[in-house]
C-alpha positions in Angstrom: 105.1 46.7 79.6 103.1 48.5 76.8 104.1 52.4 77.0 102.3 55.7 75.7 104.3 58.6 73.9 103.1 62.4 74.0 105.1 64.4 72.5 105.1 67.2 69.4 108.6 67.1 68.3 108.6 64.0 65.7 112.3 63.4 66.1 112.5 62.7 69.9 109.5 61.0 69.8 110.9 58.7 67.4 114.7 58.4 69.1 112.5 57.9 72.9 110.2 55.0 70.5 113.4 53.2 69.3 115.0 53.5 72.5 112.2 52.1 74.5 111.6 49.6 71.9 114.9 48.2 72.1 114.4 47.4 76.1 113.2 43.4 76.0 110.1 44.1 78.3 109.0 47.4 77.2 106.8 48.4 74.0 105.8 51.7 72.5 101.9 51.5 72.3 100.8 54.4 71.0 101.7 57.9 70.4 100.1 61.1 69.9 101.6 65.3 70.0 98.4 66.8 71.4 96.2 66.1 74.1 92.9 65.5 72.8 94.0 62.6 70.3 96.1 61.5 73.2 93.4 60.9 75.8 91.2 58.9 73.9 94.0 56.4 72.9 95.2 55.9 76.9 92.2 55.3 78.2 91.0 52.7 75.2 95.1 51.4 75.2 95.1 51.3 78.8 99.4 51.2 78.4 101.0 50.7 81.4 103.1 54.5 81.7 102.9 57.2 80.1 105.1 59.7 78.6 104.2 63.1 78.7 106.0 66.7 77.2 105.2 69.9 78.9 104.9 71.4 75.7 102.4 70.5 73.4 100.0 71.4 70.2 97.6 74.1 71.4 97.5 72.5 75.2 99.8 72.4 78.4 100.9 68.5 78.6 99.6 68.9 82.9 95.9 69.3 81.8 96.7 65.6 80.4 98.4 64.7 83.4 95.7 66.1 85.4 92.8 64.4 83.0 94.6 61.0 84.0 95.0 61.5 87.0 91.0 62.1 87.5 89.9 59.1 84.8 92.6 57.1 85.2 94.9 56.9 88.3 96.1 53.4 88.0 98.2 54.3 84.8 101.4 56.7 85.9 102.7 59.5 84.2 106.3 60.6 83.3 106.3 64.1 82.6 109.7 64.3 80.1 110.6 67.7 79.3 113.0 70.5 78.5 111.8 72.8 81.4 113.9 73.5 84.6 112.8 70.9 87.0 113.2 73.9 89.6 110.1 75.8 87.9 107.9 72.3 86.7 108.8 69.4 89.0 106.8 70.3 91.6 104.0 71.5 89.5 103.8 68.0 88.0 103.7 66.1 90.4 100.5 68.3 92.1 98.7 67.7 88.8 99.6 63.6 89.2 102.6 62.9 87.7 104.7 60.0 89.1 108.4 61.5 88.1 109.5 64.2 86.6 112.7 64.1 84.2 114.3 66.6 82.1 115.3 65.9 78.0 119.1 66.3 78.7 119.5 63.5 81.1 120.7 60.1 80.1 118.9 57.4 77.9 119.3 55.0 81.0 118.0 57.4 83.6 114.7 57.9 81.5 114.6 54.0 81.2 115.0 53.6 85.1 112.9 56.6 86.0 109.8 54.4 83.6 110.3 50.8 85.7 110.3 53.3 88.7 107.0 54.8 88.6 105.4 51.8 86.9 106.8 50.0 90.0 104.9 52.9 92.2 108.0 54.9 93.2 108.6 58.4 92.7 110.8 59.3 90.2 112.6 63.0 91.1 116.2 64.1 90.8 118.1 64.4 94.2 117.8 67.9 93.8 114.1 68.2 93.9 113.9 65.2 96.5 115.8 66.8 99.4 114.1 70.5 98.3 110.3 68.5 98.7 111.2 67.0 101.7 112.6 70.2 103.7 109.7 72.2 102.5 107.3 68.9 103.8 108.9 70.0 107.1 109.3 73.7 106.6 112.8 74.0 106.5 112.9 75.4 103.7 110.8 78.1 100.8 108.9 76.8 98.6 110.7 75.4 95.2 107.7 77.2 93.5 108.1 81.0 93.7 105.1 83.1 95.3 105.3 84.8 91.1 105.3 81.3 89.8 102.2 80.4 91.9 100.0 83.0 90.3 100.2 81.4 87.0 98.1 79.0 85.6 100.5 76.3 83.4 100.3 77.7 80.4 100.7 81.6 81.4 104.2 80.2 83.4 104.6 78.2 79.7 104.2 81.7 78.1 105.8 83.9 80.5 109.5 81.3 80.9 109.1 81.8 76.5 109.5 85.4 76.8 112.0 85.3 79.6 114.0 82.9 76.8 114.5 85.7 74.3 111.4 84.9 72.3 109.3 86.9 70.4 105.3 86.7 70.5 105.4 85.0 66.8 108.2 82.8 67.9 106.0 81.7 71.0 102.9 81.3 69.0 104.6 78.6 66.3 106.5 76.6 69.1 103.1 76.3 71.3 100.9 75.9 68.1 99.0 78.4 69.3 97.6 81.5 67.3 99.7 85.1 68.3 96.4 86.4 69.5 96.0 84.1 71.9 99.5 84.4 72.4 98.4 88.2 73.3 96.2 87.3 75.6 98.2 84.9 77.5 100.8 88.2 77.8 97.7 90.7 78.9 96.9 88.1 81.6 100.8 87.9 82.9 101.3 91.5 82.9 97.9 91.7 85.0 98.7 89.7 87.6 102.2 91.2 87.9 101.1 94.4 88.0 103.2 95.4 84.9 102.9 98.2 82.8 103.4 97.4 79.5 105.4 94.2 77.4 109.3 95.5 77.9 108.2 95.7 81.6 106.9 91.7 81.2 109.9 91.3 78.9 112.8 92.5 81.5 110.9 90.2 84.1 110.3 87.4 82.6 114.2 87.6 81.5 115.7 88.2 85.3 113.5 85.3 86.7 114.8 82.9 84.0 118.2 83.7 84.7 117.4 83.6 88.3 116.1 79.6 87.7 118.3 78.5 85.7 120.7 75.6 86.8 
């Protein structure tokens, strides 16, 4: 099966490439660390999964997901990422995404959780399974916070940054995104939470983090 890396950090793309590689019916395709480049190669490459970061150059990885899932819903996507499943599981899978698995987890679950989706199954942690299925039948909140659900991806993106310790600078080279628009992202949050200025955002964005965390 021909797989499709995207993904901005050169050295776990390269480890994930070798790793993949080394399976006997599985080959790395193509790669790419920002959407636009990206896009174009799937849908000429046509692989047969794809591999998607949260975090990418300039874009949110779930505008890819949700440009697949629009163009081309017969190729799945694995959304791989270091965000709490908790905050972004969910969220991926409403943009498309087949599974949804975190960096930390093992070399063999990532394997597995690629045959799954390319075999059509849904590829979640236990966790997130038993939370979808008691909010399917309302036995349970939401695993998206009402706060969480006034964000568009990249504002949450932004706004779980801050709440990480780092700075407007800091956010703006890790996103590959100028600190203006960095700014602008943080005017928007404060906005919609009614904040008052960016140590109210800051304290926030800081308490919900802790609050998610696993």
């Amino acid at each position: 099966m021909k797989i499709y890396l995207v993904e901005d950090h050169p050295i776990f793309r390269r480890g994930l490439r070798e790793l993949l590689n080394e399976e006997a019916d599985m080959e790395v395709c193509g790669e790419a660390d920002e959407i636009s480049k990206a896009h174009g190669e799937i849908v000429r490459t046509c692989p047969d999964a794809v591999i998607v970061d949260i975090s990418l150059k300039g874009r949110s990885g779930l505008e890819l997901v949700k440009q697949l899932g629009q163009e081309a819903k017969h190729i799945p996507v694995l959304v791989l990422s270091t965000h709490e499943e908790t905050v972004y599981a969910e969220r991926a899978l409403r943009a498309g995404a087949k599974g949804y698995i975190q960096k930390h987890e093992t070399a063999e679950l990532i394997v597995k959780g690629i045959r799954d989706v390319v075999a059509g199954k849904i590829c979640v942690s236990d966790r997130i399974t038993a939370a979808l299925l008691a909010k399917s039948v309302g036995e349970s909140r939401p695993l998206s916070e009402p706060l969480e659900e006034r964000f568009s991806d990249r504002e949450l993106e932004v706004f779980v940054l801050y709440g990480k310790g780092m700075t407007t600078n800091e956010i703006s080279s890790h996103l590959s995104l100028s600190p203006k628009t960095i700014g602008t992202y943080r005017e928007r949050i404060k906005e919609k939470l009614g904040l008052k200025n960016s140590t109210e955002l800051i304290h926030h964005a800081v308490r919900w983090v802790e609050q998610h965390r696993e």
